[in-house]
C-alpha positions as CSV (number, residue, x, y, z in Angstrom):
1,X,57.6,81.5,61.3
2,X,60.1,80.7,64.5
3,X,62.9,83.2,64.7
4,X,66.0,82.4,65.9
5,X,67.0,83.2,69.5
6,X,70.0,85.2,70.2
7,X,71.8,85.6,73.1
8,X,74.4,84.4,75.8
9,X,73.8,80.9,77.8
10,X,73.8,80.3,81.4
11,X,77.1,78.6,81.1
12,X,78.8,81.6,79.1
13,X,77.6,84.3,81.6
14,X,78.7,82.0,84.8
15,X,82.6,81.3,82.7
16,X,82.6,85.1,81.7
17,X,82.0,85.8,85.3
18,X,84.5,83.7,86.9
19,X,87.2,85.5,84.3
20,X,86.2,88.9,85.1
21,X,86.1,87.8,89.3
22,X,90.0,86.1,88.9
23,X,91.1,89.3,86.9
24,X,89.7,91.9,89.7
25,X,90.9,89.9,92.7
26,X,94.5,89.9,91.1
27,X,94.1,93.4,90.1
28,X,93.3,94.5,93.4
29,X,96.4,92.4,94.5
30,X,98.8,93.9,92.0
31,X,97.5,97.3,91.7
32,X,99.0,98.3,95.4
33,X,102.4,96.6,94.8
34,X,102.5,99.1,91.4
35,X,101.2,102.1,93.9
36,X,103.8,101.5,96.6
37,X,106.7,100.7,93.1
38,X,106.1,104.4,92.0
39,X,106.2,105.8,95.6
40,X,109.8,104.0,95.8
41,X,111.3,105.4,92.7
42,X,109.9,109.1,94.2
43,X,111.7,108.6,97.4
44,X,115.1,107.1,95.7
45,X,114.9,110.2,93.0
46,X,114.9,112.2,96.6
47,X,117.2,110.2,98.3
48,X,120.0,110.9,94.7
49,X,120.7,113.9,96.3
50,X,122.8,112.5,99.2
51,X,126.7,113.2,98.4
52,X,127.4,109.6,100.4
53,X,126.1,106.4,100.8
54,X,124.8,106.3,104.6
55,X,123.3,109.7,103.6
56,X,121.5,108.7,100.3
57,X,120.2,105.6,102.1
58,X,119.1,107.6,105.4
59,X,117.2,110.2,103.4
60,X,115.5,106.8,101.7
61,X,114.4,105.5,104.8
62,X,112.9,108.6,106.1
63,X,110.5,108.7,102.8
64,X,110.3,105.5,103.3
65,X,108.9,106.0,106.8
66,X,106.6,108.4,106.0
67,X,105.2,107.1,102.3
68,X,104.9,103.7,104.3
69,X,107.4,101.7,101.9
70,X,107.8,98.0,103.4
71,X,109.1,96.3,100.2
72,X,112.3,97.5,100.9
73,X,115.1,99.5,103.1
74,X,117.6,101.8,102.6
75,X,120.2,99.0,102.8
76,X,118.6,97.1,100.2
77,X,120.0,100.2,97.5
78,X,122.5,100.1,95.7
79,X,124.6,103.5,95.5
80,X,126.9,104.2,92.5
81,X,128.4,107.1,90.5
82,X,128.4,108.0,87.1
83,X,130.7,110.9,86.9
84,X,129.7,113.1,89.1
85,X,126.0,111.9,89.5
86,X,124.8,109.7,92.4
87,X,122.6,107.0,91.1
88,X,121.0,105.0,93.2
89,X,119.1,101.5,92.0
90,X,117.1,98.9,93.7
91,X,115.1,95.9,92.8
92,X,113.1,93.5,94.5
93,X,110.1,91.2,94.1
94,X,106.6,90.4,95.1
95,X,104.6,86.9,95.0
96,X,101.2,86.5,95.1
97,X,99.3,83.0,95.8
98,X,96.5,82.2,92.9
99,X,95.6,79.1,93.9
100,X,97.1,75.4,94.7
101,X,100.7,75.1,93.8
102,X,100.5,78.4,91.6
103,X,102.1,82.2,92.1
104,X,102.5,85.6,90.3
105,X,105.6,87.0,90.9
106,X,105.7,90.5,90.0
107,X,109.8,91.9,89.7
108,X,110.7,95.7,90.0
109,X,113.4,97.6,89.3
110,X,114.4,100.9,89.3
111,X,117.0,103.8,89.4
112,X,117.1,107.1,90.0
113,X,117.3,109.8,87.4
């Protein structure tokens, strides 16, 4: 009596392995952008304290001098009041190349709380 083989082909292992290769390369492309996104909202949650706008955007660029921030500047926030609260907001945007004429384009945006 033959029994029936069971398992994965060479061409299945190779295509699962090309997915599972394209995923970690663009997760280790994304994963630092989403690193340094969290480190910005920290260092605009300190920089809300600021009663003006140079001040709130100084206090920004010194965290952002010493978390290495890159994305963006203090002059790239934008400083508004609700009531008696500073907020302060900022978006931006990263691309990434895949391959030919494709990109990822990751947007963030933020304010403080």
């Amino acid at each position: 009596m033959k029994q029936r083989q069971r398992g994965v082909t060479f061409l299945g292992m190779i295509t699962f392995g090309a997915i599972v290769a394209f995923v970690g390369i663009m997760g280790a492309q994304v994963f630092p952008t989403y690193t340094e996104y969290l480190t910005i909202q920290k260092a605009v949650n300190k920089a809300a304290v600021g009663a003006t706008v140079a001040e709130v955007r100084s206090i920004f660029d010194k965290a952002a001098s010493v978390d290495y921030i890159t994305s963006i500047s203090g002059k790239d926030l934008e400083v508004t009041k609700q009531g008696e609260k500073v907020v302060v907001s900022f978006e931006y945007q990263r691309e990434f190349h895949m391959g030919g004429p494709a990109y990822l384009v990751m947007k963030y945006k933020g304010a403080s709380r």
